[in-house]
C-alpha positions in Angstrom: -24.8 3.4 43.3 -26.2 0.6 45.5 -28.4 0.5 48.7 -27.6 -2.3 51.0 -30.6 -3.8 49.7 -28.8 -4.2 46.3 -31.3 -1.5 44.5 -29.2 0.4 41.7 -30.4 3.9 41.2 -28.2 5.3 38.2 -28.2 7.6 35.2 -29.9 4.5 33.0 -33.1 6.1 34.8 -33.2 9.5 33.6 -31.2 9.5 30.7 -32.2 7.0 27.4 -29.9 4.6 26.3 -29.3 2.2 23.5 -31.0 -0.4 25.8 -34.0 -2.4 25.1 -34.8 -1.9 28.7 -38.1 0.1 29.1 -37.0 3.4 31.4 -38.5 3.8 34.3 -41.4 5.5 35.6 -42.0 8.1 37.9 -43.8 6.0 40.1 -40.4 3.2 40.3 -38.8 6.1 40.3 -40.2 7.6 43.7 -40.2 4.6 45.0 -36.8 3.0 44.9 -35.8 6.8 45.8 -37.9 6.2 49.6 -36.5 3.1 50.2 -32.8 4.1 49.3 -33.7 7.0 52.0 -35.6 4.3 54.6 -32.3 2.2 54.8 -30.1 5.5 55.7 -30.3 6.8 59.4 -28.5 10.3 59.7 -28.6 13.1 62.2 -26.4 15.7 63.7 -26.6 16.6 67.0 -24.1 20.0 67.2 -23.1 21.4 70.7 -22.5 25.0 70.1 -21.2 25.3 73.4 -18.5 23.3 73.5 -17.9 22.7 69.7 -18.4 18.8 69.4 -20.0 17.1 66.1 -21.7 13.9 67.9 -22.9 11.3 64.8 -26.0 9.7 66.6 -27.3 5.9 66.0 -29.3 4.5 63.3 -32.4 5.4 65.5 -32.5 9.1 64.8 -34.7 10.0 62.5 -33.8 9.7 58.4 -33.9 12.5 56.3 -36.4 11.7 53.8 -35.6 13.3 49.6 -39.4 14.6 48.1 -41.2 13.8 45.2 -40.2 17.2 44.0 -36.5 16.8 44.8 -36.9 13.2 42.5 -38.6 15.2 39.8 -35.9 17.9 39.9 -33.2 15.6 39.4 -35.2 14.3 36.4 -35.7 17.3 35.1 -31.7 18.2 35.3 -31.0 15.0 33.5 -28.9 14.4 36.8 -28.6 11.2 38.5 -28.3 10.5 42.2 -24.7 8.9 42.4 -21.8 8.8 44.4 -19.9 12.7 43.2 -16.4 10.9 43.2 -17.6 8.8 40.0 -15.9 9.9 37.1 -18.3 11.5 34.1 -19.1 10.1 30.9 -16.3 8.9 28.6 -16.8 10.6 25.6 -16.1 8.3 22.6 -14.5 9.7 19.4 -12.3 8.6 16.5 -8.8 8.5 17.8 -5.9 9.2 15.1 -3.3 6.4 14.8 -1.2 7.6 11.4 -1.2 11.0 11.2 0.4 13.0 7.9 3.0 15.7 8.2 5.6 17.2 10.8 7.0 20.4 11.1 9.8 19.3 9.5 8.1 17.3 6.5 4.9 17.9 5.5 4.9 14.2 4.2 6.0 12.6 7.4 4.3 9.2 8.1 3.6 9.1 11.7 2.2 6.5 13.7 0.6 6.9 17.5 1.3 3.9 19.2 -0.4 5.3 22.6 -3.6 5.9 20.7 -4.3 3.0 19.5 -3.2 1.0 22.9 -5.6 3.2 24.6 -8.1 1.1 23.0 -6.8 -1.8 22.4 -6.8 -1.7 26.3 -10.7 -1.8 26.5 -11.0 -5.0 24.6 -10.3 -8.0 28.0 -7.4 -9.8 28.0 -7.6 -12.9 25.1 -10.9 -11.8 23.2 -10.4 -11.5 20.0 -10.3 -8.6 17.6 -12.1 -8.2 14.0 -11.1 -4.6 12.6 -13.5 -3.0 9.6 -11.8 -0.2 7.3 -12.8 1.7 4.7 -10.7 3.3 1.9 -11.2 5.2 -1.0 -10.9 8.1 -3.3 -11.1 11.2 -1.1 -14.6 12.8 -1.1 -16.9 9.7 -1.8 -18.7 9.2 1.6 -16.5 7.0 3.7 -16.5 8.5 7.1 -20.3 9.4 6.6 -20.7 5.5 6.3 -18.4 4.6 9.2 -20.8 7.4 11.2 -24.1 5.1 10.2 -21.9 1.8 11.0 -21.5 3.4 14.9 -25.0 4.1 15.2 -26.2 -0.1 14.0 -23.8 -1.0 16.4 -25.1 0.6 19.2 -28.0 -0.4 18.6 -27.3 -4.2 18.5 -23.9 -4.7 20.7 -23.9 -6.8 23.0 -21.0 -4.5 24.9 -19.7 -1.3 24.4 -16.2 -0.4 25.6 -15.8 -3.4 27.4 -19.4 -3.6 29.8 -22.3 -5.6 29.1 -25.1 -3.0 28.5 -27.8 -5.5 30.1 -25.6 -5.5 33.4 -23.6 -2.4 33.9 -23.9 -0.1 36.6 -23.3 2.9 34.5 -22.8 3.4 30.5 -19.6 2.6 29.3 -19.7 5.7 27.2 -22.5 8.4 26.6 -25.3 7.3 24.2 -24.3 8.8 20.7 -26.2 12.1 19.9 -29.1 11.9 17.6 -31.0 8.9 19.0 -34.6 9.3 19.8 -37.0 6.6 20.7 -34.3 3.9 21.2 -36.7 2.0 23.3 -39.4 1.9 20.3 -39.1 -1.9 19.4 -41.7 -1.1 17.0 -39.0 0.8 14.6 -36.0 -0.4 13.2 -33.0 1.1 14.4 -32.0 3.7 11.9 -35.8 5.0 12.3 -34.5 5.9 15.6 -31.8 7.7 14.3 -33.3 11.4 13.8 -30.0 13.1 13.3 -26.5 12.3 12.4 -24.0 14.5 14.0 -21.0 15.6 11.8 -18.8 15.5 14.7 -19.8 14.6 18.2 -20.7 10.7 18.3 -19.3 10.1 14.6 -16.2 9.9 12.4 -16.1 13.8 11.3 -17.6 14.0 8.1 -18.9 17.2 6.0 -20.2 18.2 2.3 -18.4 20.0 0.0 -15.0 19.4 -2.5 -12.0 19.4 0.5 -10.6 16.6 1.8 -11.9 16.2 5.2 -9.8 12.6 6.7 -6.1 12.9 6.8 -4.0 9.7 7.8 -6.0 6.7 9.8 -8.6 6.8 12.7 -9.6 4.5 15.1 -13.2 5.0 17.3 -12.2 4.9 20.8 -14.3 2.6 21.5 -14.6 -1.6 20.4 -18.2 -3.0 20.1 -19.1 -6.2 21.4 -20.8 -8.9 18.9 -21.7 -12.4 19.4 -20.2 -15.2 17.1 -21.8 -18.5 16.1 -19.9 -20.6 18.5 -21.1 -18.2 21.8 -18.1 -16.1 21.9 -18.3 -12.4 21.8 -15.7 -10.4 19.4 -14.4 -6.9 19.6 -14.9 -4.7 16.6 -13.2 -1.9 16.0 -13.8 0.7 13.5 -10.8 2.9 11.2 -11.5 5.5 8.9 -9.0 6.5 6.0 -7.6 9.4 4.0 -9.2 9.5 0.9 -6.8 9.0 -2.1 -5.8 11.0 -4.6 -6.7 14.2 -2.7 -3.9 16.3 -4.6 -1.9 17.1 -1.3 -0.5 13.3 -0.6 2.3 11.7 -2.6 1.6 8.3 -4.1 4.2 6.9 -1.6 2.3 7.8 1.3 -1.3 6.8 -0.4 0.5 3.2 -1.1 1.5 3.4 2.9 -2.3 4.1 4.2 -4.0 1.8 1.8 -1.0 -0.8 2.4 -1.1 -0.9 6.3 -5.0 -0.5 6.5 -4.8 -3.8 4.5 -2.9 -5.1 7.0 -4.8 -4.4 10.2 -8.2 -5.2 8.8 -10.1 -8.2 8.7 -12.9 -6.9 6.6 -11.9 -4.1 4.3 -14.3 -2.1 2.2 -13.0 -0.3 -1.1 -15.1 2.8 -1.5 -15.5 3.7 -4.9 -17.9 5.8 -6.9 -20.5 4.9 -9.4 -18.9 1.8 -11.2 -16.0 -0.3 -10.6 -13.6 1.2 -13.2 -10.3 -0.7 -14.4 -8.0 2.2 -12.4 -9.9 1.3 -9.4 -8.8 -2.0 -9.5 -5.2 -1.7 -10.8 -4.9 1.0 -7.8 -6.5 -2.0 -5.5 -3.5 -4.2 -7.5 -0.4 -1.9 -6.8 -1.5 -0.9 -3.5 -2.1 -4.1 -1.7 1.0 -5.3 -3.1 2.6 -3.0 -0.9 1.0 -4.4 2.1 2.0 -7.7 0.8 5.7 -6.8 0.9 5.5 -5.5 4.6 3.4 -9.0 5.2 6.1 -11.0 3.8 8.7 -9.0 5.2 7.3 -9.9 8.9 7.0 -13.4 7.3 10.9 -13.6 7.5 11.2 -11.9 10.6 8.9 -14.1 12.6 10.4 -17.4 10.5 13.7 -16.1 12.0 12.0 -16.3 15.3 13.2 -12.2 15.7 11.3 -9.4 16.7 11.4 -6.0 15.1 13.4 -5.1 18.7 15.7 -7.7 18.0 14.2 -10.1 20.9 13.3 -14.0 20.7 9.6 -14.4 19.1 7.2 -16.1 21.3 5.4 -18.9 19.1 3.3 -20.8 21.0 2.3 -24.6 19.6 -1.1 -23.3 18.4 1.0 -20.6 15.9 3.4 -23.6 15.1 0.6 -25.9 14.3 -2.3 -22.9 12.4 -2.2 -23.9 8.3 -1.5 -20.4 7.0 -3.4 -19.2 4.1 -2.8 -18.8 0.7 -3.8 -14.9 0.7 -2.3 -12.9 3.3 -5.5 -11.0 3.4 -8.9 -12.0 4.6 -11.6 -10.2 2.6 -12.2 -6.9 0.1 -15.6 -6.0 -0.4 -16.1 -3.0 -3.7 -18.9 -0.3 -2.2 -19.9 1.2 -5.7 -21.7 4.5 -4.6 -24.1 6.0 -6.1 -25.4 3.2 -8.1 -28.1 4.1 -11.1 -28.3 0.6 -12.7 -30.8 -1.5 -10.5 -32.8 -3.9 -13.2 -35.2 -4.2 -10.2 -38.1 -1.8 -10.3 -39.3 -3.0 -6.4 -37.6 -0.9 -4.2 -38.3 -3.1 -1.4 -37.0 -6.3 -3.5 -33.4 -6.0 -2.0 -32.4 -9.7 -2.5 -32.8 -9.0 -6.3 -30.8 -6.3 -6.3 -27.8 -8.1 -4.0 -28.4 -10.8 -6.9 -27.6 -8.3 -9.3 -24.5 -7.4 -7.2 -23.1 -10.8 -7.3 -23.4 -10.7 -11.4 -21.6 -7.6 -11.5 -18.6 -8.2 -9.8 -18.4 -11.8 -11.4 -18.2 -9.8 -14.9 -16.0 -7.5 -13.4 -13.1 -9.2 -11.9 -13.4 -12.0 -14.4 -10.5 -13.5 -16.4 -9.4 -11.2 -19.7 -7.2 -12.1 -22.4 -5.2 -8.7 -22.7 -2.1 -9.3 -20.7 -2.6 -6.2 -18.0 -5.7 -7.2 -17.5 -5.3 -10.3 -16.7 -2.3 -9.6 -14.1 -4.1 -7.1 -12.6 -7.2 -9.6 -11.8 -4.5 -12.4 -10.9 -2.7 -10.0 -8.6 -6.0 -9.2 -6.5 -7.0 -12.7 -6.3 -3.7 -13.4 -5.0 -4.1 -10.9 -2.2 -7.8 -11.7 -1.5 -8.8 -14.5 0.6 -13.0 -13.3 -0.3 -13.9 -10.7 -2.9 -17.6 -9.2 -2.7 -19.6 -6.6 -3.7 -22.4 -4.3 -2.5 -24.0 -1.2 -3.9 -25.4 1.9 -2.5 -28.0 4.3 -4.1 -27.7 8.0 -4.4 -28.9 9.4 -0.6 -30.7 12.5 -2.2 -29.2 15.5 -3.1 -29.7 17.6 0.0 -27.2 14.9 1.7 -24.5 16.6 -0.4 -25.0 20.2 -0.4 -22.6 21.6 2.1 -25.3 23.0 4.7 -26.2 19.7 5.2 -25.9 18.7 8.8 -27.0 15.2 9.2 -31.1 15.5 9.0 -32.1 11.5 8.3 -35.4 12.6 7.1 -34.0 14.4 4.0 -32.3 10.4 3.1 -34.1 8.7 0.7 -35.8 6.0 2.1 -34.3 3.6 -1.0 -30.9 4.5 0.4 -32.0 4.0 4.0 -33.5 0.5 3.0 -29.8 -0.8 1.4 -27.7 0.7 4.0 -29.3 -1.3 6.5 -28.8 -4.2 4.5 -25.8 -3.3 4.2 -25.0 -3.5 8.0 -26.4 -6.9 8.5 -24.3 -8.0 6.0 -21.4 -6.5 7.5 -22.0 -7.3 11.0 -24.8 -9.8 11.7 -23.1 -12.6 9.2 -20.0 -14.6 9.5 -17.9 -12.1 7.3 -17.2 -9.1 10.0 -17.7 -11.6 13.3 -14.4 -13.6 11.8 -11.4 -12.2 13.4 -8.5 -11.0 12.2 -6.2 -13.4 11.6 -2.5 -13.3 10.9 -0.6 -17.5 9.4 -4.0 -18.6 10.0 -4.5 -17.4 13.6 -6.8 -15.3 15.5 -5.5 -12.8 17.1 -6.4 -11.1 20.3 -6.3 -7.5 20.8 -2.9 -7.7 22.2 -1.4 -9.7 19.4 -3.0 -7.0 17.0 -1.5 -4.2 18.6 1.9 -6.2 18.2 1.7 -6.5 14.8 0.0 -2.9 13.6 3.1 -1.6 15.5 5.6 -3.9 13.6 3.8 -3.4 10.3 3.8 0.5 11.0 7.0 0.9 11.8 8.1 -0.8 8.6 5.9 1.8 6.6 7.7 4.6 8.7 11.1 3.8 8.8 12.6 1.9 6.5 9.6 2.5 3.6 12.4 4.2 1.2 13.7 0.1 0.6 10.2 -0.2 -1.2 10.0 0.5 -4.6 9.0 3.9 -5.4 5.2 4.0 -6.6 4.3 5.5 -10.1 1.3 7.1 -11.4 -0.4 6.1 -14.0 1.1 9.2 -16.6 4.8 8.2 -14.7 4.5 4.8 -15.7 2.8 5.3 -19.6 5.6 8.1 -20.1 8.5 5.5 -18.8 7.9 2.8 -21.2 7.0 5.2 -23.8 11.1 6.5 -23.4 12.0 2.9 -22.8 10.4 1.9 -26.3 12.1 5.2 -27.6 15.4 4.2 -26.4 15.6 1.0 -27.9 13.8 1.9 -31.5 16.2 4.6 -31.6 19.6 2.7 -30.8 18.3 0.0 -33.1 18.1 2.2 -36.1 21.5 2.9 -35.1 23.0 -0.1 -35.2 20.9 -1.2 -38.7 22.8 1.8 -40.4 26.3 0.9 -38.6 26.2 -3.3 -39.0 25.8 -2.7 -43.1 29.3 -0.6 -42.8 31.2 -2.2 -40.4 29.2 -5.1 -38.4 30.2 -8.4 -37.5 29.1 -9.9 -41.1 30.5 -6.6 -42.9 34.2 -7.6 -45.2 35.6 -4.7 -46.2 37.9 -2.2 -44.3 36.8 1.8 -44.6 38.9 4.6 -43.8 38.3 6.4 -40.1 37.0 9.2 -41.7 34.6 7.3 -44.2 33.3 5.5 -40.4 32.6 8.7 -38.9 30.7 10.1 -41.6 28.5 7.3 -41.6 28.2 7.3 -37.4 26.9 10.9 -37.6 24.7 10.1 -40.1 23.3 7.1 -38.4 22.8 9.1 -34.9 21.4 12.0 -36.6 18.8 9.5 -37.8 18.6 7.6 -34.8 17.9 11.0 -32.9 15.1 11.8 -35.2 13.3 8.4 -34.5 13.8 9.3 -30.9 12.5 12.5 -31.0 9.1 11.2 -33.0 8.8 8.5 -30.3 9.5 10.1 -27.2 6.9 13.3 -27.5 4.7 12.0 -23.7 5.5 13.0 -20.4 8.0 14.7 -18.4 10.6 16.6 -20.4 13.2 16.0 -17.8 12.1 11.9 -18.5 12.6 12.4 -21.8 16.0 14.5 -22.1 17.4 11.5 -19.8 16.3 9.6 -21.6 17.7 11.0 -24.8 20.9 11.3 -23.0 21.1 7.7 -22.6 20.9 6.9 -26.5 23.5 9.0 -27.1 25.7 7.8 -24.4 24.6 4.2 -25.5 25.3 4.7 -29.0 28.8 6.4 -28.1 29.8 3.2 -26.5 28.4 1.1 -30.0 30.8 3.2 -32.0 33.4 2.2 -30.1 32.8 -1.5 -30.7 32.2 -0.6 -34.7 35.6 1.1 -34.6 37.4 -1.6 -33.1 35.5 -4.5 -36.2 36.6 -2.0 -38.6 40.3 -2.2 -37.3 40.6 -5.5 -37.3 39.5 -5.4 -41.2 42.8 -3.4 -41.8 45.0 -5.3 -44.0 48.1 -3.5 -42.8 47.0 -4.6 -39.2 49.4 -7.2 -38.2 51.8 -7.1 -40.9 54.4 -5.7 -38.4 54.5 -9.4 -37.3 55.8 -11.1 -40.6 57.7 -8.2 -42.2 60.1 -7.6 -38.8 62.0 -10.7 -39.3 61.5 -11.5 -42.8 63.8 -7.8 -43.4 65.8 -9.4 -41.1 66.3 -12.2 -42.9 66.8 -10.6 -45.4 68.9 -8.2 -44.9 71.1 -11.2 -43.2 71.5 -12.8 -46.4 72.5 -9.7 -48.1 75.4 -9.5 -45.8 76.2 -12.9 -45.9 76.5 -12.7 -49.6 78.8 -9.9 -49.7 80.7 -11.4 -47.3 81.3 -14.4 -49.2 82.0 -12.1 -52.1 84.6 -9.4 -50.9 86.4 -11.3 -48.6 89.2 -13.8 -48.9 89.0 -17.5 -48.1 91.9 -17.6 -45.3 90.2 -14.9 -43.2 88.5 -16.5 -40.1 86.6 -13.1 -39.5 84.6 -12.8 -42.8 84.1 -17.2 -42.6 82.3 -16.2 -38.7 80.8 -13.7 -40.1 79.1 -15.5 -42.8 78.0 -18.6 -40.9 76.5 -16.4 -38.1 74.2 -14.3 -41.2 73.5 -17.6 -42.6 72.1 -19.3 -38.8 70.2 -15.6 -38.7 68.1 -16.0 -42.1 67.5 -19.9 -41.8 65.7 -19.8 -38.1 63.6 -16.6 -39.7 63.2 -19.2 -42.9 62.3 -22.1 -39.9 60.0 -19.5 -37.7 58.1 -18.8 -40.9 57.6 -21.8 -41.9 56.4 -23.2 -38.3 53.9 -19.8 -37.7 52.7 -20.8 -41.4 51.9 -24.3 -40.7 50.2 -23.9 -37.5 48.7 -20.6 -38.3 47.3 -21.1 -42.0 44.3 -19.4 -41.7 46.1 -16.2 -40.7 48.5 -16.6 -43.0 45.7 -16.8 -45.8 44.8 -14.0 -44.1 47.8 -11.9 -44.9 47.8 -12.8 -48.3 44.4 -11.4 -48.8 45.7 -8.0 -46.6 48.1 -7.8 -48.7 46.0 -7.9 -52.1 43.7 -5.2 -50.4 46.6 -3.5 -49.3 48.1 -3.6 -52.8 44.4 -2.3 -53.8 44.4 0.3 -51.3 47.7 2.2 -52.7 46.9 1.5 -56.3 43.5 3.0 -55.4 45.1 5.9 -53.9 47.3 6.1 -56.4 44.5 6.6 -59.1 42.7 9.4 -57.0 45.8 10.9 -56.7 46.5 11.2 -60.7 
């Protein structure tokens, strides 16, 4: 509130803020109080009489607030303001993807009036720079993202959208826990004598339950300068830890896949070490937020919205080079970190040296084929890969009693975390804004696209493949190898009876003998490959060798068929009886009857036309068809073999 002398009197003066601004004394403080009273003239002169309430002139004489009423206010931590001002906001992490309905406890749900909530507080064409962290559930994220909060009130230029140096009143409340913020003498985690577990921080808490579920936003963006004078929002999300035995894979692969998407700087919590799971889960994971990126690719080439409207593309998107990553940066947190070469504590560049080794022997190129692809596939992904590494905070930081106490941090801890925030925040990796085709967006534009990308994750995330775990995948191609090493043995056993190369026919039941015999075998190699995993996988998967091998049988049957050397004979011995039996007519006819009888001379020259165009049809079937004909010469030997073989057994 504001004299007409333009002296502000407001809560800044009895209540410390993140400001470098000393607070003012008692002195300023009775003073800008008596001449805020000198420049108000009030009096009441009240006719009991009659009633009438008479304001009189600015000469009547000004009522005149104490010393003592000054001190009281500054006592009650109360400031002298107009009472129709609205209280502090109170800033908190806002949920944006929550987990679970009534109806399905897996439900992906996302809030769309959350996040434009604060997306509102960031003016109209600033850009946006969005820092998430994910992880394995239980490794320290939202206790990070509560230290994060407190740096950046310390060095913001803004806070929910007001300049600190020139705001009438706070934005928000000053985050609990500060003391001395106007000590320029201490850093600003020095400051810090307590971090809360809830109010002014994302919720964290010791102990083995999960504590995040779905995504969170804070409520409020922070303001930071960028080289070229601008100022960027940043906004801050926190993540459901992974692999918390309550979430499905598919919905893991949804959270990690869309906090990809909406960050510009993402950090990849892990614990102790950068393992080889760690970064095939980074592999399969960001490749589902590549599909929803590429799937908005199409869209927006199509120039149509998810709604079905036009796309706006303005000449700057039509002209921005897109990248060759669709993401901006990853940056691996190892936690915990016992493996510092450098025995100076205070020696940090040393130690981010050693960083830079490690993940340059981590993520380097390997000659195993997985390994490889699994390296090729992040790179792919990545725009900037980095590292950093944080030391144990002390063991009373994770006993469950613990309720935020800095001093009980050790100092080595304190020392790299604040490191760690410069890096983060003072240089050019967190000031770079998101950017989507090569363009920065503004919070509007974000907002746009976190809903699109969202949406895609909530409604039509069955078209994406379904995610495996490791065991699902390792007992899958174990069945697949089974399959096919079982069906093979099969077929070995059943191409020496009756394969393609095989000459000789067998009898159906001779076949048959031989297919149960090869399945039974086939089965048993199965059964001694196929011993991993589910046993519903498996019995499917035995299911489908026997189906598969029912439908090779059938293909044996049908060689062995066409080996028999009564197949086909039908075709030849048909009209050579005819002919046959033609000319036997013919010669009795010639034989019994008389010359003069026109009957029996019709009669013969009809049998005789019958048996010569058999004799011709023969003879044109065996020149154009000699190979068959060979053919039924050598069915006929084995035929002839056959009986006299049967003929033998029989005697």
């Amino acid at each position: 509130m504001a004299d007409d002398d333009g002296v502000f009197l407001t809560e800044k003066d009895f209540t410390p803020t993140p400001s470098s601004s000393p607070t003012p004394g008692a002195d300023a403080t009775e003073a800008a109080a008596a001449e805020l009273a000198s420049s108000v003239a009030l009096s009441a002169i009240v006719d009991d009489e009659e009633g009438e309430k008479i304001m009189s002139s600015s000469e009547s004489t000004p009522i005149v607030p104490t010393a003592d009423d000054v001190n009281a206010v500054n006592e009650l931590g109360i400031s002298i303001t107009d009472p129709a001002e609205p209280p502090f906001a109170v800033p908190s992490a806002r949920q944006i993807v929550s987990i679970g309905t009534e109806d399905d406890s897996y439900a992906f749900t996302f809030h769309e009036e959350e996040l434009n909530a604060i997306l509102a507080k960031v003016p109209a064409g600033w850009k946006v720079s969005v820092v998430s962290v994910v992880g394995a559930f239980r490794t320290g994220k939202s206790f990070l993202l509560s230290w994060f909060l407190r740096y950046l009130e310390a060095h913001c230029v803004r806070r929910g959208g007001k300049k600190k140096a020139d705001e009438a009143r706070p934005a928000v409340a000053p985050p609990p826990g500060f003391s001395d913020m106007q000590d320029e003498g201490k850093k600003w985690y020095e400051r810090v004598h307590t971090l809360n577990q809830h109010d002014g921080s994302f919720d964290w808490r010791g102990g083995k339950e999960r504590n995040t579920t779905g995504m969170w936003m804070w409520s409020d963006p922070y303001f930071l300068p960028r080289p070229n004078g601008e100022e960027v929002a940043i906004l801050l999300v926190d993540t459901q830890g992974m692999f918390d035995h309550e979430t499905t894979v598919g919905l893991t692969a949804a959270i990690f896949g869309l906090s990809t998407l909406l960050s510009s700087y993402q950090i990849y919590n892990v614990d102790k070490r950068i393992q080889e799971d760690n970064l095939q889960q980074l592999a399969l994971f960001s490749e589902y937020g590549r599909m929803a990126f590429e799937a908005e690719e199409k869209a927006a080439a199509m120039g149509v919205s998810e709604e079905g409207q036009e796309t706006v593309l303005t000449e700057k998107k039509k002209t921005a080079v897109p990248s060759k990553q669709p993401f901006q940066k990853i940056e691996f947190l190892v936690r915990d970190w016992q493996n510092f070469d450098t025995e100076d504590e205070s020696d940090i560049a040393s130690m981010e040296a050693e960083m830079a080794t490690y993940l340059k022997d981590v993520i380097a190129e390997r000659e195993a084929a997985d390994l490889k692809e699994t390296r090729e596939q992040i790179n792919s992904c990545f725009e900037d890969i980095s590292c950093f590494m944080l030391t144990h905070p002390g063991f009373a930081v994770i006993k469950n009693k613990y309720e935020g106490d800095v001093s009980k941090i050790e100092p080595l801890f304190m020392s790299l975390l604040d490191r760690y925030c410069e890096r983060v925040f003072k240089t050019a990796g967190c000031a770079e804004p998101k950017t989507v085709r090569g363009r920065e967006l503004s919070a509007v534009e974000l907002g746009t696209y976190i809903k699109s990308y969202a949406n895609m994750f909530e409604e039509i995330g069955a078209h994406f493949p379904e995610p495996e775990t490791m065991l699902e995948a390792t007992s899958k191609a174990n069945n697949a190898n089974a399959v096919t090493l079982s069906v093979d043995a099969y077929t070995d056993i059943m191409n020496a009876v009756a394969g393609p190369k095989a000459n000789d026919y067998h009898q159906p039941e001779y076949l048959k003998a031989k297919h149960e015999e090869a399945i039974a075998k086939a089965l048993l190699a199965f059964d001694e490959i196929a011993n991993f995993g589910s046993r519903k996988a498996i019995v499917e998967a035995r299911d489908k060798v026997v189906a598969k091998i029912a439908k090779d049988y059938e293909v044996f049957v049908s060689l062995n068929d066409g080996r028999n050397p009564l197949l086909g004979l039908e075709t030849y011995i048909l009209p050579m009886l005819v002919a046959g039996v033609s000319f036997v007519l013919r010669w009795v006819a010639d034989v019994t009857c008389s010359s003069w009888s026109q009957t029996c001379r019709a009669s013969s020259d009809l049998l005789s036309h019958v048996y010569m165009v058999v004799f011709f049809f023969l003879a044109i079937v065996a020149s154009t068809k000699a190979k068959q004909v060979s053919d039924l010469f050598s069915r006929a030997k084995a035929a002839f073999r056959m009986l006299t073989d049967s003929k033998t057994k029989n005697d």
